[in-house]
N, C-alpha and C positions, 0 to 999 in steps of 0.2 A: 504494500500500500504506500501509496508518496508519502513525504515525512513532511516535517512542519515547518520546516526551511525556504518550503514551496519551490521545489527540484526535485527531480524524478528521474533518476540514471537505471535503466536496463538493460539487460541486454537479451541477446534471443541466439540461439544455437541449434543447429539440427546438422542429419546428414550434406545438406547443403551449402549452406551458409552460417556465416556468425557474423553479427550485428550488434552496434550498439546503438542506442536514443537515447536522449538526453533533455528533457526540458527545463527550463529556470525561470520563474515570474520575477520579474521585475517590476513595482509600480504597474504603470498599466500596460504592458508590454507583456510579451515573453519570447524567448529564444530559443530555438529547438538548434540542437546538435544529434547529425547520423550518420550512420556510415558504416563500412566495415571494420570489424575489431583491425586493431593496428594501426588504423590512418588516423588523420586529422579527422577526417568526416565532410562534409556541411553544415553551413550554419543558416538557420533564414531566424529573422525574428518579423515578429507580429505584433501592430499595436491594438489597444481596443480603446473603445468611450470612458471607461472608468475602469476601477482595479476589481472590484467583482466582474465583471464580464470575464476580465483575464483567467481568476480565480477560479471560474466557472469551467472554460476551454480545457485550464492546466487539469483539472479533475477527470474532465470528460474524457480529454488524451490521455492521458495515462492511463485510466482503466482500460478503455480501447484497448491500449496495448498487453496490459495483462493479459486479457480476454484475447488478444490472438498468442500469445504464449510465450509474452517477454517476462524474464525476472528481472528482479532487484538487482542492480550490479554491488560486489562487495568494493569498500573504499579501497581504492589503489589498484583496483582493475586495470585493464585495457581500458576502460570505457574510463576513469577516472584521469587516465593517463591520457587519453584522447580528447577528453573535454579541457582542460589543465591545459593542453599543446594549442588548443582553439582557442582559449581566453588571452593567452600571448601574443596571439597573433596581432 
């Protein structure tokens, strides 16, 4: 479940693929980071009218993604390490 920080780092793995997502509310904004484990990823952000709206999205996306079969990423992951390489940038 997203934590209280309001960021939500997963990641998802099968025979095929490994991925990682990443979203962060900002204010009335939020940030999504994806990509395959290992890279930088992509970054898009998104603004909205006020910070519930945002609040709203950040909930809705993140379950979305449980529900297709992303986990929690553990801190210092790939995906920790790939969001971290993207805020540098």
């Amino acid at each position: 479940m997203p934590n209280l920080r309001n960021e939500c780092s997963l990641i998802f793995s099968d025979g095929k693929s490994s991925k990682f997502w990443t979203l962060v509310v900002e204010g009335t904004s939020h940030t999504t980071t994806f990509g395959r484990l290992g890279t930088a990823g992509r970054t898009h952000t998104k603004n909205f009218p006020s910070e519930d709206l945002a609040l709203t999205a950040y909930h809705r996306l993140c379950l979305e993604k449980l529900r297709k079969g992303y986990v929690e990423a553990v801190p210092g992951s790939a995906t920790e390490t790939a969001a971290a390489a993207t805020e540098s940038t």
